[in-house]
C-alpha positions in Angstrom: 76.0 -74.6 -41.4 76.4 -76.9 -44.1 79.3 -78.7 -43.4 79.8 -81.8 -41.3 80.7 -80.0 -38.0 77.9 -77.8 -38.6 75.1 -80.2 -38.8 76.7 -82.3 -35.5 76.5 -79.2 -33.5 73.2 -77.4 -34.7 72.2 -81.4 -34.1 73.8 -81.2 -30.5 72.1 -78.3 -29.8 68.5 -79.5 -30.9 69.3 -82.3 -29.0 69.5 -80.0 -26.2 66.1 -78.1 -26.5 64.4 -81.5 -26.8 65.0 -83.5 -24.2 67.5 -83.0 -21.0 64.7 -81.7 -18.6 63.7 -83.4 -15.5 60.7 -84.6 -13.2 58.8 -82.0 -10.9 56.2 -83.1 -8.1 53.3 -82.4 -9.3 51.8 -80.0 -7.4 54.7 -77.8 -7.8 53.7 -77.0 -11.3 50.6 -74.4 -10.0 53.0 -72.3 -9.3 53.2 -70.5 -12.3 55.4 -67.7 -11.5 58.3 -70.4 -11.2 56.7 -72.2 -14.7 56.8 -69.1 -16.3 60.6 -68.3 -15.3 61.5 -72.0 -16.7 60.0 -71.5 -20.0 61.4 -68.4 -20.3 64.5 -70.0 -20.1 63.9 -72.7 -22.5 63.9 -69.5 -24.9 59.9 -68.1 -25.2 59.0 -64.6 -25.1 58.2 -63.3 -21.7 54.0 -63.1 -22.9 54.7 -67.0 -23.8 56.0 -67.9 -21.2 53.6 -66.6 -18.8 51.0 -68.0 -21.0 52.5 -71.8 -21.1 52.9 -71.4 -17.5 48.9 -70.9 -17.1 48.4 -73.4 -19.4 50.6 -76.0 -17.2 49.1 -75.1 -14.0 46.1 -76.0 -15.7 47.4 -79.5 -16.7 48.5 -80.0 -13.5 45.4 -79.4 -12.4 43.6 -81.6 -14.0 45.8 -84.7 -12.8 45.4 -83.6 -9.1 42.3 -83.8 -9.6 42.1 -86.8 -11.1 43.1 -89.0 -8.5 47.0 -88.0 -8.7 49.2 -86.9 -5.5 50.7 -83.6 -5.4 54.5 -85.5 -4.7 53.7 -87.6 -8.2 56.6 -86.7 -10.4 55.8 -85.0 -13.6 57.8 -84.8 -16.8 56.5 -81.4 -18.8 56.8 -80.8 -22.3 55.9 -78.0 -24.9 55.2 -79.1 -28.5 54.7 -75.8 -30.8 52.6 -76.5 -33.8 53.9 -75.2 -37.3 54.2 -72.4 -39.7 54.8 -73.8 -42.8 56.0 -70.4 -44.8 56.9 -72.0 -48.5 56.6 -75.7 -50.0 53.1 -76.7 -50.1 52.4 -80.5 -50.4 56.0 -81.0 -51.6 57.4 -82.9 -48.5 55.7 -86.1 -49.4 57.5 -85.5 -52.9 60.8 -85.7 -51.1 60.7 -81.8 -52.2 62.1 -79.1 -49.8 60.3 -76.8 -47.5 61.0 -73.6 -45.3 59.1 -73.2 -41.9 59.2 -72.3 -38.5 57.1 -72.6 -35.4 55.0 -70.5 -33.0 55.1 -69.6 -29.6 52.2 -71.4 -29.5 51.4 -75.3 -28.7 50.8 -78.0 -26.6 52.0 -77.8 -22.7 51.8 -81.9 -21.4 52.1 -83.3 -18.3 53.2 -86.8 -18.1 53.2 -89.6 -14.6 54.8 -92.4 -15.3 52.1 -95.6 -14.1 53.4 -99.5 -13.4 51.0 -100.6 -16.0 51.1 -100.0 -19.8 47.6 -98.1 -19.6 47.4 -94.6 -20.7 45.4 -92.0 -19.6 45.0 -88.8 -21.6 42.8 -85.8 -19.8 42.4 -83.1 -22.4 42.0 -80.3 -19.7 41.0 -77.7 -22.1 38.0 -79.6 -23.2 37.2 -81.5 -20.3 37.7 -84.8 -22.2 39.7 -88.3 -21.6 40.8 -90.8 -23.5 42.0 -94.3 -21.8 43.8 -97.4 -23.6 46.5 -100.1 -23.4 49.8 -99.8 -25.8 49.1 -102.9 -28.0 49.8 -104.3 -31.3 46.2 -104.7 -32.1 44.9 -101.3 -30.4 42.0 -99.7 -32.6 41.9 -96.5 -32.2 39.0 -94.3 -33.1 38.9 -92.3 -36.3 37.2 -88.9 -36.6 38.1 -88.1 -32.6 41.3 -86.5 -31.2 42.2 -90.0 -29.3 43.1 -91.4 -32.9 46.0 -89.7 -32.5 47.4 -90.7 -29.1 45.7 -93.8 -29.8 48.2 -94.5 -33.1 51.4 -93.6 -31.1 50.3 -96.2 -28.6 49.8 -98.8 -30.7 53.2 -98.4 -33.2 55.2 -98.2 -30.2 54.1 -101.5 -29.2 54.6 -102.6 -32.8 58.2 -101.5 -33.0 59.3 -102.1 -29.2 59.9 -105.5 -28.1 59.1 -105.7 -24.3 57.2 -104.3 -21.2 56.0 -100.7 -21.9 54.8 -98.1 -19.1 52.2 -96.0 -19.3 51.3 -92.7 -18.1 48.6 -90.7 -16.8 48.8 -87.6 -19.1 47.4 -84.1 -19.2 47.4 -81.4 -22.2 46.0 -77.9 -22.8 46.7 -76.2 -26.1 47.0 -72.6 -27.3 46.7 -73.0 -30.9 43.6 -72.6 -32.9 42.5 -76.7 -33.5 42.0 -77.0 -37.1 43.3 -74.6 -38.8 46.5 -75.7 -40.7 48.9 -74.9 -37.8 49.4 -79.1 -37.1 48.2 -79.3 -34.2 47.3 -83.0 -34.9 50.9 -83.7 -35.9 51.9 -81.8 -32.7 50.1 -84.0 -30.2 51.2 -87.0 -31.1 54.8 -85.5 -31.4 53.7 -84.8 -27.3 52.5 -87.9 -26.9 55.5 -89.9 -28.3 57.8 -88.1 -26.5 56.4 -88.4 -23.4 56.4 -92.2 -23.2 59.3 -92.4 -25.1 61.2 -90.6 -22.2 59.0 -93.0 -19.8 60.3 -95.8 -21.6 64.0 -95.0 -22.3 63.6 -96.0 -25.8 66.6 -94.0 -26.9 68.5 -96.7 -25.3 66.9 -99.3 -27.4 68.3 -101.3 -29.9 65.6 -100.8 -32.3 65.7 -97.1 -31.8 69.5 -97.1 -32.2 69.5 -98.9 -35.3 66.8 -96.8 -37.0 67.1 -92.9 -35.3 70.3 -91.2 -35.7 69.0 -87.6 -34.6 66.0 -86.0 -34.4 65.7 -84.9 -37.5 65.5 -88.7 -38.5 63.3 -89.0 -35.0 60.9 -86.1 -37.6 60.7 -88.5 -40.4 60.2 -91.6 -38.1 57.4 -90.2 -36.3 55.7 -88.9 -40.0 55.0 -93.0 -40.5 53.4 -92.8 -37.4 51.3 -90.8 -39.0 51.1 -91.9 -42.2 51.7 -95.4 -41.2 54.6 -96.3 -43.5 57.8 -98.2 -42.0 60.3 -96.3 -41.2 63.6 -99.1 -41.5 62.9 -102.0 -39.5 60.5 -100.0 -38.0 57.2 -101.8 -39.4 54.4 -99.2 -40.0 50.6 -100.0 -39.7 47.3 -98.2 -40.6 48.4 -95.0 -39.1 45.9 -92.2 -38.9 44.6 -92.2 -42.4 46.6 -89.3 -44.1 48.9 -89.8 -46.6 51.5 -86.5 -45.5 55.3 -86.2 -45.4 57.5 -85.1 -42.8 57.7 -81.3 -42.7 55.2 -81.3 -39.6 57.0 -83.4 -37.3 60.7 -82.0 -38.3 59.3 -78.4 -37.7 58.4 -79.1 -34.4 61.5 -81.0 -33.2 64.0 -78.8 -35.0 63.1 -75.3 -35.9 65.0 -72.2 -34.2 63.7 -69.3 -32.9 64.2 -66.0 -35.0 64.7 -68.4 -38.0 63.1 -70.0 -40.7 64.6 -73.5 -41.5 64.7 -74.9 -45.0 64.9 -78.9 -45.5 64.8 -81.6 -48.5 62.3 -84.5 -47.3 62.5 -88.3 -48.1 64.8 -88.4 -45.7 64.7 -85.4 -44.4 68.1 -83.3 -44.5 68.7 -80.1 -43.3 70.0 -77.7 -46.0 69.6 -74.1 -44.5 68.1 -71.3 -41.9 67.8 -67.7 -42.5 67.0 -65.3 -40.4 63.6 -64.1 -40.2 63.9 -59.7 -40.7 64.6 -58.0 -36.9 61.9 -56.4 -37.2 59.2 -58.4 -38.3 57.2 -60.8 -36.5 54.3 -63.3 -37.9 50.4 -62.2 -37.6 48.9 -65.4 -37.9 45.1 -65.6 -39.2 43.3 -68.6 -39.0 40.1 -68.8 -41.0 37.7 -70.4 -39.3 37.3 -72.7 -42.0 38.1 -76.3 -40.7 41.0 -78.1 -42.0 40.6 -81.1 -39.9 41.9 -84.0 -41.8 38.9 -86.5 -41.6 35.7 -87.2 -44.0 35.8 -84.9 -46.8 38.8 -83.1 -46.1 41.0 -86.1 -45.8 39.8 -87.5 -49.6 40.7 -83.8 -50.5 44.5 -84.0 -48.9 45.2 -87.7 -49.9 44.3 -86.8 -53.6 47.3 -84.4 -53.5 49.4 -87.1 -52.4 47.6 -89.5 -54.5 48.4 -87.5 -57.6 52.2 -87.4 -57.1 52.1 -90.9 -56.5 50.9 -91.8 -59.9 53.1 -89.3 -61.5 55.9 -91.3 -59.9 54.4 -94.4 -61.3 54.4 -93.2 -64.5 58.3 -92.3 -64.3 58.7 -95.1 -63.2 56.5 -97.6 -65.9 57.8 -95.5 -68.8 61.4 -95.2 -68.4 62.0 -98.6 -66.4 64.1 -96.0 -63.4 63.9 -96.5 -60.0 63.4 -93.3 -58.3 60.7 -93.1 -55.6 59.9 -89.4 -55.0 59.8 -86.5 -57.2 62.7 -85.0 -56.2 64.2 -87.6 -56.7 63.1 -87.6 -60.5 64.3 -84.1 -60.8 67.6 -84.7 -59.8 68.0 -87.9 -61.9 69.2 -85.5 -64.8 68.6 -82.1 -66.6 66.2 -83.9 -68.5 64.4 -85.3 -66.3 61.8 -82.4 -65.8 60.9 -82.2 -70.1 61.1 -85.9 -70.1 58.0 -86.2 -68.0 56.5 -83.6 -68.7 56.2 -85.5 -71.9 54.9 -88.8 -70.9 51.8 -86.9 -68.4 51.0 -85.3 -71.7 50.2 -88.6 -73.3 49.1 -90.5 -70.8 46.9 -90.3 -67.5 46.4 -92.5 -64.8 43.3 -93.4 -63.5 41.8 -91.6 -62.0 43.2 -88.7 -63.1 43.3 -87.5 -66.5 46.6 -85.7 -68.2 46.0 -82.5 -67.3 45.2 -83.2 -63.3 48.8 -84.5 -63.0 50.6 -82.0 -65.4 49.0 -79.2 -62.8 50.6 -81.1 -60.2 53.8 -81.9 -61.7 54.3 -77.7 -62.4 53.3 -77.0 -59.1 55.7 -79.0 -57.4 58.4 -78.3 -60.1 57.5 -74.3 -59.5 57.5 -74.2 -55.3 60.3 -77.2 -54.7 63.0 -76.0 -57.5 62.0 -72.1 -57.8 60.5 -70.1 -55.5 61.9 -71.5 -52.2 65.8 -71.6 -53.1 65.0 -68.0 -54.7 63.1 -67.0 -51.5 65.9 -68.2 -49.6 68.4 -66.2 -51.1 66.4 -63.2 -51.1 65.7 -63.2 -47.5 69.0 -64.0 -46.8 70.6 -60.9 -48.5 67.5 -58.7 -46.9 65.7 -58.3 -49.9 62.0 -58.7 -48.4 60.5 -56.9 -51.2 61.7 -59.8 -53.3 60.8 -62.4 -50.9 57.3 -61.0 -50.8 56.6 -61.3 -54.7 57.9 -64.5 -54.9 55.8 -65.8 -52.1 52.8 -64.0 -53.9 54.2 -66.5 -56.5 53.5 -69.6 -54.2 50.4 -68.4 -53.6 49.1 -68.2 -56.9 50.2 -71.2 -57.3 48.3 -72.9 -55.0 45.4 -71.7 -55.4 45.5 -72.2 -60.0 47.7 -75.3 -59.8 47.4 -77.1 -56.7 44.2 -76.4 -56.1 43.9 -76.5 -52.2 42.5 -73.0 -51.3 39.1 -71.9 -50.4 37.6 -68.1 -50.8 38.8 -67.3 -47.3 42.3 -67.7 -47.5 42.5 -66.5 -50.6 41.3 -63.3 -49.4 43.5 -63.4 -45.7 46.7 -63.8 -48.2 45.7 -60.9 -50.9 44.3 -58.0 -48.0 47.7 -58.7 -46.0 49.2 -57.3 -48.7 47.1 -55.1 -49.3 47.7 -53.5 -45.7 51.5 -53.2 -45.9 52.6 -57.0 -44.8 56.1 -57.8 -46.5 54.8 -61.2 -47.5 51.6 -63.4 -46.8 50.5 -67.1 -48.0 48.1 -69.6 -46.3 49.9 -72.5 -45.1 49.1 -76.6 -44.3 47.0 -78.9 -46.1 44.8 -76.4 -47.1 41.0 -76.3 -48.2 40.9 -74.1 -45.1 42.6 -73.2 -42.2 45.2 -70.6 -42.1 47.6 -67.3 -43.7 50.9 -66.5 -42.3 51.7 -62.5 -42.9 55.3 -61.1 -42.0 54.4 -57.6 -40.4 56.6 -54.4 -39.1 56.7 -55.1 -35.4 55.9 -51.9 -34.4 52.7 -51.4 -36.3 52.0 -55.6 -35.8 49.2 -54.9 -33.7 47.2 -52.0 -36.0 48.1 -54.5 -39.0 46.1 -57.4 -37.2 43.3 -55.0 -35.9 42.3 -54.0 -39.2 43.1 -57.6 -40.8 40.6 -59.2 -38.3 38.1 -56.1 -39.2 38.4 -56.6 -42.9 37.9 -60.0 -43.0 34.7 -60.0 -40.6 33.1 -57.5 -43.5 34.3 -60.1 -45.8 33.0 -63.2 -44.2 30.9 -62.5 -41.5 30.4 -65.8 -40.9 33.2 -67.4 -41.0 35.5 -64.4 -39.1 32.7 -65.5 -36.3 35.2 -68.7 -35.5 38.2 -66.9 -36.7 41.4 -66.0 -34.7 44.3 -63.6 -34.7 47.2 -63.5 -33.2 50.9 -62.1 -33.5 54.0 -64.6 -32.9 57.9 -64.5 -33.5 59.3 -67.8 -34.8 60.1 -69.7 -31.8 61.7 -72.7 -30.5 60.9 -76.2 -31.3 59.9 -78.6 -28.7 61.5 -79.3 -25.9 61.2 -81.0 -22.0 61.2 -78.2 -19.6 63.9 -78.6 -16.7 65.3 -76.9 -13.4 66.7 -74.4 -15.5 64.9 -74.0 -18.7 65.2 -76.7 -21.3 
């Protein structure tokens, strides 16, 4: 689907999982047998729909009992995390990436109130954040309401007018803090929860500046990262400097595909088909990769590095171009060309050889291993597509530099136990490994994966998880009859 009539209609159709569902009284949604039909519909697994139904009920829930009436009407949403399977760090590069997304996520429940206060009951954790949408909100770094908290605040930046609030209720299935973006995937619930409140679609700022939702992906990534987006003025954001393969995953992937797209502004270029009969063990470390303190400085120095490579580019040769994808494509030359001018100079504070690893990285994953692994997959060659992302791998962990002991070991005993391919994914420096495994034996593969790893790491495989997906659907508002 690469033409013109392709993209409008794989954009019609995302257009269709993400938002054409409608209001339910509240205390309608404990009946989960009825939930669990709906998200069925919407196009998860029978197991994950059941599940998403629990988890809504227990949304629900939490709103009746916080004051709530049972005939309040309730828009519901499910907002996967990620699975980022190649391209690591490269999206902020305006490289390319391939991913998909789990059948696993965030299930919200959203009231609409007079007033533009928000309140946000995390039901799993018994928690609640409250706060006005305003320009000069503050929202609290280090805690999970910075993330609400920043969607609240640039909306009121960026939409002129009364807003609405909501009374708001979320439970989520994935494993916090482990590389899956489940960060990214809340305040994609958040944002499009008030934004179907609202009715910003039929504003004129939104129309001027979001054609689709794959431009809705890259808008809500300055949420995030706080940059402007058009006339869409950023702010402070949450503090990470990151790209826009998080928030385009979520809105956009397809189930039983993996999706490949070129960031800075994101553009769709592909999806292949994930093998029949494979399906994702996930294994999450139980290393944290929350992105705050220590961690954060660790991610933003990955982004800070191609930065100054772009400077350089840019100083040296007196061009224009703003990403390193960009710098690629400028000619065939390009590449040589700057690897020449990081050899001879570095950039504070970073010496030569800092950004020359980061330059090869990117050059390796963006313009070699996930075209190649593309292809491969595509023609069913998963032998192929499992050395090359070995390749990735390797990569990460001698060039880029973002793995810890852990995942190194998840990626390398997958193998080692018969998966067709395996990689951690996400900012790294913890978190998580993706591993493509038969279906039938999936579920001896991820017993002795588990058992492995807590001989390995007793310590860590203590506040580990394991669990088997199939790519699934992006997000989408739940309706009468599905999405």
């Amino acid at each position: 689907m690469s033409d013109e009539r392709g993209m409008m209609s794989r954009e019609a159709a995302a257009r269709g999982r993400a938002g054409l569902g409608s209001p339910f009284a509240l205390g309608a949604l404990l009946d989960s047998a009825a939930s669990g039909e709906r998200f069925s519909a919407a196009g998860l697994s029978a197991p994950a729909a059941l599940a998403k139904a629990a988890l809504l009920a227990q949304a629900a829930r939490a709103l009746l009992d916080g004051g709530l009436e049972p005939s309040a009407l309730a828009r519901v949403f499910f907002v996967p995390g990620r699975i980022e399977v190649l391209g690591k760090h490269t999206d902020y590069g305006g490289g390319r990436s391939m991913v998909a997304v789990p059948e696993r996520g965030f299930v919200l429940a959203a009231c609409a109130r007079r007033d533009a206060a928000v309140r946000i009951l995390a039901a799993g954790a018994g928690e609640e954040a409250r706060f006005e949408m305003h320009p000069g909100l503050a929202p609290p770094v280090g805690r999970w309401a910075n993330y609400p908290m920043t969607v609240g605040r640039r909306l009121a930046r960026n939409f002129a007018g009364p807003l609405r609030g909501a009374d708001v209720a979320f439970v989520s299935d994935l494993p916090p803090a482990a590389g899956m973006s489940s960060s990214s995937a809340l305040m994609v619930a958040v944002f499009l929860a008030l934004s179907k409140i609202n009715d910003l679609e039929s504003r004129k700022e939104y129309r001027a500046d979001i054609e689709g939702l794959e431009s809705l992906g890259g808008y809500l990534a300055t949420i995030e990262n706080g940059q402007s987006f058009g006339s869409l003025a950023g702010d402070k954001g949450v503090g990470t400097f990151g790209g826009s393969e998080d928030h385009t995953a979520i809105l956009c992937c397809r189930p039983n595909t993996l999706s490949q797209y070129l960031y800075c502004p994101v553009r769709f270029e592909r999806t292949v088909p994930v093998p029949g009969d494979c399906v994702f063990a996930i294994g999450a470390s139980g290393v944290v990769a929350e992105k705050t303190g220590e961690a954060m400085e660790k991610f933003n120095r990955a982004s800070r590095l191609v930065a100054s490579i772009g400077e350089i580019w840019r100083r040296e040769t007196g061009r224009r171009e703003t990403s390193l994808g960009d710098i690629l494509a400028a000619s065939p030359s390009a590449a040589a060309q700057l690897r020449e001018l990081l050899r001879k100079r570095g950039a504070a504070p970073f010496s030569s050889r800092e950004l020359a690893d980061r330059f090869e990285h990117f050059v390796a994953e963006n313009e070699e291993i996930v075209p190649a692994a593309g292809d491969a997959l595509a023609r069913g060659g998963l032998e192929e597509f499992g050395r090359l992302v070995d390749r990735s791998q390797a990569g990460a962990e001698r060039l880029l530099g973002n793995q810890v002991p852990e995942t190194v070991f998840l990626a390398r005993c997958a193998r080692e136990l018969g998966a067709g391919a395996a990689s951690a994914f996400g900012a790294g420096f913890g978190g998580s490994v993706w591993a493509l495994a038969r279906e039938q034996a999936a579920e001896r593969f991820i017993a002795q994966w588990a058992r492995r790893y807590l001989e390995a790491f007793p310590q860590a495989a203590a506040r580990a998880s394991f669990f088997l997906t199939r790519a699934g659907p992006a997000a989408f508002e739940l309706g009468r009859s599905g999405a």
